[in-house]
SEVEXLUM-848559 format. One line per 10 residues: number of its first residue (from 1); their letters; for each residue x, y, z of C-alpha. Coordinates in Angstrom, 3 decimals. Example, Ala and Ser with C-alpha at 12.3 -4.5 7.8 and 13.67 -1.06 7.14 Angstrom:
2
1> AS> 12.300/-4.500/7.800  13.670/-1.060/7.140
***
This chain:
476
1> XXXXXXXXXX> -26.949/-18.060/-14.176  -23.281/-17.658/-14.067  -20.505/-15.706/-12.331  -18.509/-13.487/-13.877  -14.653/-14.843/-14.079  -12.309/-12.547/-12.685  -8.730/-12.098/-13.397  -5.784/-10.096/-13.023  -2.668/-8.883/-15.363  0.840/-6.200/-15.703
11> XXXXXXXXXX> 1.535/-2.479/-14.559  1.079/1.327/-15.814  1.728/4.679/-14.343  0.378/8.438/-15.150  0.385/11.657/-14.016  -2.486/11.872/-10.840  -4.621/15.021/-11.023  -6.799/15.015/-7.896  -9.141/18.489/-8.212  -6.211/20.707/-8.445
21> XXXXXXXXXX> -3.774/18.990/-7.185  -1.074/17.444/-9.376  1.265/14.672/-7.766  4.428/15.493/-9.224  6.192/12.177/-9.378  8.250/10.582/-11.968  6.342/7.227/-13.451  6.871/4.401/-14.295  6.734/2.372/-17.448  3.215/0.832/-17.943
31> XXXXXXXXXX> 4.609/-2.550/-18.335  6.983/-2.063/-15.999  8.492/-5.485/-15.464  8.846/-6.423/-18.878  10.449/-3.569/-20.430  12.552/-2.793/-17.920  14.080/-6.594/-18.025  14.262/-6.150/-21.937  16.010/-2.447/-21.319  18.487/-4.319/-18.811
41> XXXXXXXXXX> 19.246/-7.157/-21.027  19.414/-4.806/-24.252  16.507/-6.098/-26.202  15.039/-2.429/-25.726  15.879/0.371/-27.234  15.061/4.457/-27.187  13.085/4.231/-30.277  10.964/1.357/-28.828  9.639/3.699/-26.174  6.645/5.913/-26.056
51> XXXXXXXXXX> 8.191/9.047/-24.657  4.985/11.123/-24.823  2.507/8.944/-23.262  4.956/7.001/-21.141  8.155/8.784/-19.791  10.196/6.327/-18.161  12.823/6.966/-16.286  15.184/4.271/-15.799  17.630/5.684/-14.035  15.380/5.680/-10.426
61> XXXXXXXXXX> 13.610/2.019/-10.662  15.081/-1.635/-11.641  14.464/-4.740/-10.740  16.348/-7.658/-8.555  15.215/-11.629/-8.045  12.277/-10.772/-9.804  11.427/-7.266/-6.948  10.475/-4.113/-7.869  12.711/-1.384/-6.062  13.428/1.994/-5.974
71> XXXXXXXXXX> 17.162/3.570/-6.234  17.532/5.455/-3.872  20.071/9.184/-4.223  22.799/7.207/-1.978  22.231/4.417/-5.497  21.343/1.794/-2.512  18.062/-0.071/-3.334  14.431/-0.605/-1.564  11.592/-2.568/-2.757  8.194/-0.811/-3.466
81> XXXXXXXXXX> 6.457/-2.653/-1.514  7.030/-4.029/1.814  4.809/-4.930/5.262  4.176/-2.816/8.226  4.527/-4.712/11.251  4.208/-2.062/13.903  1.029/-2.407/15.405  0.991/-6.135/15.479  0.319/-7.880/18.486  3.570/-9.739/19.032
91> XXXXXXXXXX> 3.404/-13.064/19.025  1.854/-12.610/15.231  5.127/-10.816/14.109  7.694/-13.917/13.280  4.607/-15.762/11.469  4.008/-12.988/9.699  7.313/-11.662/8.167  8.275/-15.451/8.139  4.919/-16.017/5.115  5.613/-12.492/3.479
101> XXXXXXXXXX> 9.501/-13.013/2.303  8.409/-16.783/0.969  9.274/-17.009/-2.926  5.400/-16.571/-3.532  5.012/-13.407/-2.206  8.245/-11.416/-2.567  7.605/-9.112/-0.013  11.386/-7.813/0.786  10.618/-5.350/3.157  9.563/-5.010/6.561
111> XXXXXXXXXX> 8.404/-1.798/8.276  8.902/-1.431/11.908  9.620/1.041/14.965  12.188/0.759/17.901  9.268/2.084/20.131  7.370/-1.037/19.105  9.672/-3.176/21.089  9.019/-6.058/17.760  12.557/-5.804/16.408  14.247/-8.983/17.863
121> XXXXXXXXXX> 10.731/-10.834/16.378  11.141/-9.252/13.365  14.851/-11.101/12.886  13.408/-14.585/14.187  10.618/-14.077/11.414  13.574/-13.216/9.031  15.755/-16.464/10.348  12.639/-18.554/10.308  11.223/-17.736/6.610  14.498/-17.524/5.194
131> XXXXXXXXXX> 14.620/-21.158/6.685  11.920/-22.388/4.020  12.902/-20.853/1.319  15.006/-23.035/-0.905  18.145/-21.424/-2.862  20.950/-23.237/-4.398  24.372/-21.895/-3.492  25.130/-20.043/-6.636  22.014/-18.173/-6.028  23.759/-16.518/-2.791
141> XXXXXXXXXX> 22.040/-14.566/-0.101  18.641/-13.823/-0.064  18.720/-9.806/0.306  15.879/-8.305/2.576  15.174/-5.137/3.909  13.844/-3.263/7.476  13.312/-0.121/7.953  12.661/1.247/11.399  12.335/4.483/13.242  13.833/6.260/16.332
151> XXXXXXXXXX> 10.745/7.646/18.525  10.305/10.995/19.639  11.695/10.073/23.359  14.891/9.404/21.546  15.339/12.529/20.010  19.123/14.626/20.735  22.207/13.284/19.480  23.090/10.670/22.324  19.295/9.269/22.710  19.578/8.897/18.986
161> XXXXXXXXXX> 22.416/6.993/18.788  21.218/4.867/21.450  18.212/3.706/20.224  19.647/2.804/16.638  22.263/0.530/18.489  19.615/-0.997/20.609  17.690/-1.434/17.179  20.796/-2.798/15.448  20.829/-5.110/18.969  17.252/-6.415/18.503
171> XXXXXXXXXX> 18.174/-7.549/14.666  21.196/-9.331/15.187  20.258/-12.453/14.470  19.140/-11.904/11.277  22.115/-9.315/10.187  24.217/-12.329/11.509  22.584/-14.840/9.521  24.899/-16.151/6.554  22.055/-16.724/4.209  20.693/-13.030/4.313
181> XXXXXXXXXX> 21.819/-9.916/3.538  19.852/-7.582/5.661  19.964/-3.982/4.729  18.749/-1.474/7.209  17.140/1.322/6.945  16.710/4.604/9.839  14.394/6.760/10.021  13.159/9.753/12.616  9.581/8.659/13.345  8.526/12.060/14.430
191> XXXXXXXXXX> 10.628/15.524/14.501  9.377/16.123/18.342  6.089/15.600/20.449  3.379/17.434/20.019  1.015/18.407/22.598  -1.556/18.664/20.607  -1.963/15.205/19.422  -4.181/13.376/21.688  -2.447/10.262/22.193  0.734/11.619/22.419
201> XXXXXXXXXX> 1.964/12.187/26.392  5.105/14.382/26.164  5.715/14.816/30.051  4.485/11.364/30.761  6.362/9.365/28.041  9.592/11.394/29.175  9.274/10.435/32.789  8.254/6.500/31.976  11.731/6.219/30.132  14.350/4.511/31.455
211> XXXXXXXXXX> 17.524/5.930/33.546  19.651/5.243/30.560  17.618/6.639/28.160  17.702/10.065/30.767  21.130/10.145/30.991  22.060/9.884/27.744  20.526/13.425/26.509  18.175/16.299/27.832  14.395/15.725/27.469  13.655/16.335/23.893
221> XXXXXXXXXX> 10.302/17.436/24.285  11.717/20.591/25.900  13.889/21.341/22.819  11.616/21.704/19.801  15.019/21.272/17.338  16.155/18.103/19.168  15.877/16.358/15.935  18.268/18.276/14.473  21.036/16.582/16.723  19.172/13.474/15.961
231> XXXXXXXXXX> 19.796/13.930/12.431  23.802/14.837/13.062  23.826/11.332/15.031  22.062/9.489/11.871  24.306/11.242/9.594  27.792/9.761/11.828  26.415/6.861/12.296  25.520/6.496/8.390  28.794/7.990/7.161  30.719/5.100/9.702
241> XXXXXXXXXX> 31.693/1.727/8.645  30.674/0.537/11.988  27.478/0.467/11.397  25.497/-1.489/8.858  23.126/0.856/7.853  22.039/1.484/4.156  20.287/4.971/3.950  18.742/7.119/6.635  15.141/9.195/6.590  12.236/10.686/8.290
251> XXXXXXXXXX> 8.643/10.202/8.743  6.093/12.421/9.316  8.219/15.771/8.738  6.220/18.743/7.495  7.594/20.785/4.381  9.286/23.497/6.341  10.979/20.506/8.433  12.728/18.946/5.274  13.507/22.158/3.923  15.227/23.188/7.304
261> XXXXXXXXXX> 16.650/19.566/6.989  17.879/19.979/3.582  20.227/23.061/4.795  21.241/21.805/7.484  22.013/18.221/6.388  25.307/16.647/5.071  23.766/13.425/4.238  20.472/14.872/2.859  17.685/12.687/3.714  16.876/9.916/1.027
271> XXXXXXXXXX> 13.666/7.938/2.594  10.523/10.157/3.524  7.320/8.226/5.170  3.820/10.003/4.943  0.697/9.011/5.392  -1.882/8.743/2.303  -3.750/11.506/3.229  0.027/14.339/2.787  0.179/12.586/-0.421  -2.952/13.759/-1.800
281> XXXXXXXXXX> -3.202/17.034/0.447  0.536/18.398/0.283  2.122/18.893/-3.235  4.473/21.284/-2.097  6.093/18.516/0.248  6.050/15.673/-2.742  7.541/18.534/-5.185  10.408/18.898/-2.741  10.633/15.381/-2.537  10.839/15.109/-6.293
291> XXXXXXXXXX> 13.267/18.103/-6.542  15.698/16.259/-4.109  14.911/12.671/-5.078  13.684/11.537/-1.840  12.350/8.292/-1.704  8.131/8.566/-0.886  6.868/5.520/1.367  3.095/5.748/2.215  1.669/4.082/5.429  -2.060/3.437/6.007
301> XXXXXXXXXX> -2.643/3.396/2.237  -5.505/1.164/2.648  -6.611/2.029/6.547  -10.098/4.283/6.193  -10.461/3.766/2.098  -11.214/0.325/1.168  -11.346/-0.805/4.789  -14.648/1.155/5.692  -16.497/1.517/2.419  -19.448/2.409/3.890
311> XXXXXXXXXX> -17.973/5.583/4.619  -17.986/6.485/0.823  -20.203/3.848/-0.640  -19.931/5.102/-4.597  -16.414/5.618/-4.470  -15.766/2.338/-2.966  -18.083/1.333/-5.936  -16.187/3.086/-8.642  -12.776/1.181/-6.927  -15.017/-2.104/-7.090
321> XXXXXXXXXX> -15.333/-1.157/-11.373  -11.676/-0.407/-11.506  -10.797/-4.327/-10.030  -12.903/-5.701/-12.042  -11.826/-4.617/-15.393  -8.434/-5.314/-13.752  -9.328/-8.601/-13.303  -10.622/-9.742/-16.706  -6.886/-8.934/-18.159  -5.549/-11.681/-15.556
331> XXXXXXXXXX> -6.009/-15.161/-14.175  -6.715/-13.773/-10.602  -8.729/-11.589/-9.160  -7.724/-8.157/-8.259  -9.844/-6.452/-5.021  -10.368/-2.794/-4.556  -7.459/-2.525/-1.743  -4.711/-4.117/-5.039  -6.261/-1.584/-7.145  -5.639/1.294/-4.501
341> XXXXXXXXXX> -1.439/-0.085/-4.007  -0.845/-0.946/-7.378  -2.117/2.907/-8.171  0.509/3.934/-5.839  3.012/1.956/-6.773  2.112/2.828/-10.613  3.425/6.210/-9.609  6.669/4.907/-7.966  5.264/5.304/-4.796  6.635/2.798/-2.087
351> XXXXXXXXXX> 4.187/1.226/-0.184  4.081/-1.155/3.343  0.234/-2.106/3.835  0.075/-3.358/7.262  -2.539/-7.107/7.965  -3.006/-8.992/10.779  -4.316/-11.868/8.630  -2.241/-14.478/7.093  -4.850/-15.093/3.535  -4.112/-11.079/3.441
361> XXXXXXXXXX> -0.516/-11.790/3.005  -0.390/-12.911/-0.599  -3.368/-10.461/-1.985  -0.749/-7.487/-0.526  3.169/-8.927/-1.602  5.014/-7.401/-3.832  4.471/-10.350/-6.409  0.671/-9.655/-6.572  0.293/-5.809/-6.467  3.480/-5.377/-9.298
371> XXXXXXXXXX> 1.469/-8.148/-11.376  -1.918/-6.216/-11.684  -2.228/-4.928/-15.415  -1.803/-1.242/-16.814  -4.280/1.129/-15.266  -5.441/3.130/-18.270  -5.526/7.197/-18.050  -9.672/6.828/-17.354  -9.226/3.960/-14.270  -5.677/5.841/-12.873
381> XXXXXXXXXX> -8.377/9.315/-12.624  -11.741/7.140/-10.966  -9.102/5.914/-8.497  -7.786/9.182/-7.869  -10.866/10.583/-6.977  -12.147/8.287/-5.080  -8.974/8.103/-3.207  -9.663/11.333/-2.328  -13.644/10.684/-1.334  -12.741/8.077/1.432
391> XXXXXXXXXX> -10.158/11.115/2.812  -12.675/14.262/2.357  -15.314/12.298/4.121  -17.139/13.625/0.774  -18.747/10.379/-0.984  -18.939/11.235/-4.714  -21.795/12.872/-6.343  -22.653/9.989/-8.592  -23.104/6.369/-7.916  -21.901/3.506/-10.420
401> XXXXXXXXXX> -24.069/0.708/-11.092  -25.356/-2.485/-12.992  -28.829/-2.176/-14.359  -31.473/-4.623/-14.447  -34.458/-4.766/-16.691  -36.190/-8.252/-15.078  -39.218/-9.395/-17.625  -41.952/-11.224/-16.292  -42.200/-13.662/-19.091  -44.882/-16.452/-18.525
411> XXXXXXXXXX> -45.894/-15.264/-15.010  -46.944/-12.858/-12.470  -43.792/-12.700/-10.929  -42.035/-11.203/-7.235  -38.711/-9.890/-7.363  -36.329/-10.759/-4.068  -32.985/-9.214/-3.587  -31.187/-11.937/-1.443  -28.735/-10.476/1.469  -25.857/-11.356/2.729
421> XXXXXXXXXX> -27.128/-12.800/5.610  -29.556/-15.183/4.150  -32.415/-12.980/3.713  -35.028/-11.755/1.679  -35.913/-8.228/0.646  -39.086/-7.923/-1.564  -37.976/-5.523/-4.401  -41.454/-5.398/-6.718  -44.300/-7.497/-8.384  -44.273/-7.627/-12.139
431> XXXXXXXXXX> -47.508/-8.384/-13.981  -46.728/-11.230/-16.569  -45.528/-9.234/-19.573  -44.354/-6.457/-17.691  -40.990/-5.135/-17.000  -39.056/-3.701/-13.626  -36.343/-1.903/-13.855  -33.409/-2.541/-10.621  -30.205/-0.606/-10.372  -27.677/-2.891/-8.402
441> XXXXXXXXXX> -24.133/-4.335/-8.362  -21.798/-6.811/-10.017  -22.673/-10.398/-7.939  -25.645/-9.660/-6.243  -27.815/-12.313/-6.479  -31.825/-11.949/-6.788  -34.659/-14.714/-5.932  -37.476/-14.651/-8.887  -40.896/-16.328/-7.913  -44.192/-17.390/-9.633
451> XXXXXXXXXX> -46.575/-15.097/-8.027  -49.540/-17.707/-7.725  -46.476/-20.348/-6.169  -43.681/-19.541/-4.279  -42.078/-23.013/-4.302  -41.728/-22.126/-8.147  -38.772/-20.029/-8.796  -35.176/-18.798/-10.127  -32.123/-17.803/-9.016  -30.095/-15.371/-10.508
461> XXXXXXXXXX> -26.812/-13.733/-9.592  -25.510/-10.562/-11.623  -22.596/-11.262/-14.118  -22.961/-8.152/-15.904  -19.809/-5.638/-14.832  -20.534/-1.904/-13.196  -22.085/0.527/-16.074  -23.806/-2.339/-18.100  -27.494/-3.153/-18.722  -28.467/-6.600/-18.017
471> XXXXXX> -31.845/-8.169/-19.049  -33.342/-10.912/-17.193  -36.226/-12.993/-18.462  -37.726/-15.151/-15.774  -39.774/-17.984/-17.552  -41.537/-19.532/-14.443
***
């Protein structure tokens, strides 16, 4: 029997309700890309829009060479969606940021961290993809983004500015490059060190840095407001023309941090990086962010969700439905990890999934996720929750599933649910007109043989999609 054929489509954005939590972020048009190229080009106008089911806001998305970015409150630009480098091992990182800015993939971003000691591979990735990618003249520079963070040994106003020249150090060759237009991007990684995250070593990490690094500032993990002078130095550094750096941020700051931030800042913060799970879990910090149009980025988006689905097995399966009805509106197929991005990006969330692996690439650039069709009200909710599953650690109550009435037709007949790894797993014995029936999932494949002959049989492999009833009819 035959496959299902998968594809993939456009874009849509909602309102999230997750239990009782609303994520109060502006959307986005649901075909984004389209309308907002008519809207710039002045084929669109007000009365074309659908104000009450889709409010779009112009004014904080657009898009340039064919990228989806956010404006930021400075007006500078960022894509939604970039790669997180970090935590590769180095002598992946040029190979990788070379294959993600290719014409292809459109992947304009790329995440880092000073502490990572990657930065100087990050620009010989930049010089050496920028190198294949072929632009005439008129089409100018080829404008690319990095945004990376000051670590907590850093913190205080001279360790601050310290590290962002030794960042600005490591990326020189690409910022010098006359066929790219870096723009970077500075963030605080952390507000201080905490000794009550396990990996972090405050006394340790302070006495492993280096003389200059000592004499520059006082220990910061003695002074719990040390970012505070970090942020000063960010702010002088921004506010100079001798630096070329295009907005500054934080990551991982609590609610009371940015509000303490926002009073005492004179270049309010305009990037904020979270994890998934503050996202979902703190309103109250996305509300502020909202309120004062800071710029949401969300790291391990995909790292504990659609990477270990065994840890929520039916909400992985309700993320598997979601792709699939994705993918019949398209020419591609869309996985459960697209599905979980594109949601976030659907909201104008910015996102920087992090891969080690090269065929991962093009399934997480910028070209694919902002390509996936319109997530209606019904799919943007099933992701939602089960979003929220994988982080609970609370699978949800009900399964989804194909079912399968097999008919024993002409024969006796024994049912065999093939695995994955070759074998066989006896699922029942149907007397010949008699009927089993199997609840299982889109592509599984079963092995159906004559009872009285085993060399006799059928294969069959499920095309039906999650929440339909399939009949099989095995005439042996």
């Amino acid at each position: 029997m035959k496959g299902a054929v998968r594809r993939r489509g456009s874009i849509s954005l909602t309102l999230l309700l997750v239990g009782q939590i609303l994520l109060i972020i502006e959307p986005v048009s649901s075909n984004f890309l389209s309308r907002l190229l008519n809207r710039l080009e002045g084929r669109l106008v007000e009365e074309d829009l659908d104000v009450d089911r889709d409010p779009v806001d112009f004014s904080l998305v657009t898009v340039e060479d064919g990228v989806v970015m956010g404006i930021l409150s400075n007006d500078k630009k960022i894509p939604l969606v970039g790669l997180g480098v970090g935590t590769l091992q180095h002598y992946m990182v040029p190979l990788m940021v070379a294959g993600a800015i290719q014409e292809d993939k459109k992947t304009r971003l790329i995440d880092t961290a000073h502490v990572t000691e990657n930065e100087r591979l990050v620009a010989q990735g930049i010089n050496q993809g920028i190198a294949r990618i072929k632009r005439s003249p008129d089409e100018g520079k080829v404008t690319l983004h990095v945004v990376t963070k000051i670590w907590y040994t850093y913190l205080g106003y001279e360790r601050t500015k310290l590290s962002v020249q030794e960042s600005l150090e490591e990326l020189e060759e690409a910022i010098g490059n006359d066929k790219v237009d870096l723009r970077v991007h500075v963030l605080l990684h952390w507000p201080r060190c905490y000794n009550n995250i396990s990996w972090m070593n405050c006394e340790e990490d302070e006495d492993n840095m280096a003389e200059a690094v000592k004499n520059a500032g006082p220990p910061p993990h003695l002074d719990k407001n040390a970012w505070k002078g970090s942020w000063k130095a960010l702010e002088d550094m921004y506010l100079s023309e001798q630096y070329p750096i295009d907005s500054i941020g934080v990551s991982n700051f609590h609610l009371n941090n940015m509000e303490e931030l926002q009073r005492i800042a004179r270049v309010p913060p305009q990037i904020l990086q979270i994890n998934i799970w503050s996202l979902l879990y703190d309103p109250l910090l996305i509300d502020h962010c909202h309120k004062n149009r800071i710029h949401v980025q969300v790291y391990n988006a995909m790292n504990g969700v659609v990477t270990e689905p065994e840890k929520a097995p039916n909400a992985y399966h309700h993320l598997q439905k979601v792709a699939a009805d994705l993918s019949e509106e398209s020419q591609d197929e869309v996985s459960p990890g697209q599905v979980v991005l594109a949601w976030l990006m659907q909201h104008g969330v910015a996102v920087i999934p992090r891969t080690s692996r090269l065929s991962r690439l093009r399934e997480n650039s910028a070209a694919s996720i902002s390509a996936i069709h319109e997530m209606t009200d019904s799919q943007v909710e099933m992701v939602a929750h089960a979003v929220e599953a994988f982080l609970s650690a609370e699978d949800l109550e009900e399964d989804i599933y194909v079912k399968i009435t097999f008919h024993a037709t002409t024969k006796d007949t024994f049912v065999y649910w093939n695995r994955h790894d070759g074998g066989e797993v006896k699922v029942a014995y149907i007397l010949k007109g008699e009927t089993f029936n199997e609840t299982t999932y889109p592509n599984h494949s079963f092995r159906l043989y004559d009872a009285t002959n085993k060399d006799h049989f059928i294969e069959y492999t499920v095309t039906a999609k999650f929440g339909e009833h399939e009949h099989v009819h095995a005439e042996l």
